[in-house]
C-alpha positions in Angstrom: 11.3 -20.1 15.5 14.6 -21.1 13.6 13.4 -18.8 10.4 14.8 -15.0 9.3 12.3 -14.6 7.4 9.2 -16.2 5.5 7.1 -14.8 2.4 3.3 -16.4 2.1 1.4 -15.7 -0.6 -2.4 -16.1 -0.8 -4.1 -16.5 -3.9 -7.0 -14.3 -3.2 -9.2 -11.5 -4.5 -9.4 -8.6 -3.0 -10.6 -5.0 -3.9 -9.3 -2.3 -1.6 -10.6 1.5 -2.2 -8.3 4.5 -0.5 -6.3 7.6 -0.9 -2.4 7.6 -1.3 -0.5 8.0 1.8 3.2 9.4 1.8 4.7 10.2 -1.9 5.3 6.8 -3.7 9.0 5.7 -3.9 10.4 4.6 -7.2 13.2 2.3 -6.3 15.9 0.5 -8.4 16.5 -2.9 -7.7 19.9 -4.8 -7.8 18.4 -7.0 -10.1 17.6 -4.4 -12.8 14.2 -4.2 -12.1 12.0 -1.4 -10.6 9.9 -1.6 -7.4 7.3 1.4 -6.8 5.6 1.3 -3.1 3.0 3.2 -1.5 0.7 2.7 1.0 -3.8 3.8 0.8 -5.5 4.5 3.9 -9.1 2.6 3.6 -11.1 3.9 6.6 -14.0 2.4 7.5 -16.9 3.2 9.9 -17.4 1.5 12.7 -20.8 1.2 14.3 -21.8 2.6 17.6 -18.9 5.1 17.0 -18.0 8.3 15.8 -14.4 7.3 15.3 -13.7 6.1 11.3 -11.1 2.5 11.2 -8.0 3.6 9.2 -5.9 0.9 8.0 -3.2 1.5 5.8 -2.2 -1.1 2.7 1.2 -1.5 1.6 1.1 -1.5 -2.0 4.7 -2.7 -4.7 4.1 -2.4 -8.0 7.2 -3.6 -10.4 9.1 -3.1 -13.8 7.7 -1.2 -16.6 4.3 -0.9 -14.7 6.0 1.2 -11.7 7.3 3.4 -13.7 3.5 4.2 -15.3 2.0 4.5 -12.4 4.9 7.2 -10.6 4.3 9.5 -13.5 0.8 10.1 -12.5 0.5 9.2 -9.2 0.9 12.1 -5.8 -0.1 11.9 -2.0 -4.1 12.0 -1.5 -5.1 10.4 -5.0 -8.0 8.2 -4.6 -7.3 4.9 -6.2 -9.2 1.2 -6.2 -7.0 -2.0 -6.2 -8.8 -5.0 -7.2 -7.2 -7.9 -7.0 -3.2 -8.4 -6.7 -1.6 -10.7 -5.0 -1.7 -10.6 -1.3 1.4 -11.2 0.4 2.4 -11.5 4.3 5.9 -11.6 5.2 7.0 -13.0 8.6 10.2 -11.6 9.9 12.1 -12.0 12.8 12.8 -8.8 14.9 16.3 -9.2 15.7 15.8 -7.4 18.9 13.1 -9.0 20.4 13.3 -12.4 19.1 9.6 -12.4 18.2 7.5 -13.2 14.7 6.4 -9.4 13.4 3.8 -10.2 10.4 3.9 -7.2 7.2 0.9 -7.6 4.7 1.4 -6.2 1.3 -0.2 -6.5 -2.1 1.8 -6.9 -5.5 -0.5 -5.1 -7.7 -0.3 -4.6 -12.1 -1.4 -1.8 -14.1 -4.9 -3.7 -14.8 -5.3 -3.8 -11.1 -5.1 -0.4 -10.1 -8.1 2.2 -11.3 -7.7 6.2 -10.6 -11.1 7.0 -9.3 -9.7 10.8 -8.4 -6.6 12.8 -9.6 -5.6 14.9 -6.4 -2.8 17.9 -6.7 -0.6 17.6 -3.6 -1.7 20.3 -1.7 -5.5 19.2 -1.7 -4.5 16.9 1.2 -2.9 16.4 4.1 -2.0 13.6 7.1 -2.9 14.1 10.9 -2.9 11.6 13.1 -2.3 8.6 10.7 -6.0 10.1 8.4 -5.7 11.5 5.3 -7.9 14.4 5.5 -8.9 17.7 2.5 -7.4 20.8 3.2 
């Protein structure tokens, strides 16, 4: 496993639909540039089930773009991302010694859509759902 750590990028198209998690967090890099992450829950139904799938999607968005989309953007706001660039990061956990795998996507202003503006208080997190108060 000799590696500290390994980005892959996938050239692939992908179009994920979800609310925002947690507040985004604008972040100033030591290079001068800006980094805004967030995550989106997309929940899916699962058949012979009455428990909904919820998988959360790490989402960057960098430089001028980041600093757009943080104006606007608040916990529980419904968004699309189509396309980005998918991203997996393989990192070694320095105290297990095992591979841990982080997917992200690198998204641009053209590929994120606002379907639905949400004020903060319209939602809330339990139990790892975003769910209307």
């Amino acid at each position: 496993m000799g590696r500290d750590a390994e980005n892959i990028v996938y050239d692939s198209y992908s179009i994920f639909v979800g609310r925002v998690g947690s507040e985004p967090t604008l972040v100033d890099l030591p290079s001068g540039k800006q980094r805004l992450s967030f995550s989106i829950a997309v929940t899916k139904k699962i058949i012979n089930t009455d428990e909904p799938l919820t998988v959360w999607i790490s989402i960057h968005v960098y430089q001028q773009t980041a600093i757009d989309i943080f104006k606007n953007l608040v916990s529980g706001t419904l968004l699309a991302i189509i396309g980005g660039r998918l991203q997996v990061r393989v990192v070694i956990d320095q105290n297990t010694q095992q591979e841990k795998c982080y997917s992200e996507v690198v998204a641009s202003l053209n590929h994120i859509t606002v379907i639905e503006s949400k004020k903060k208080d319209d939602f809330t997190i339990k139990n790892n759902t975003i769910e209307e108060v």
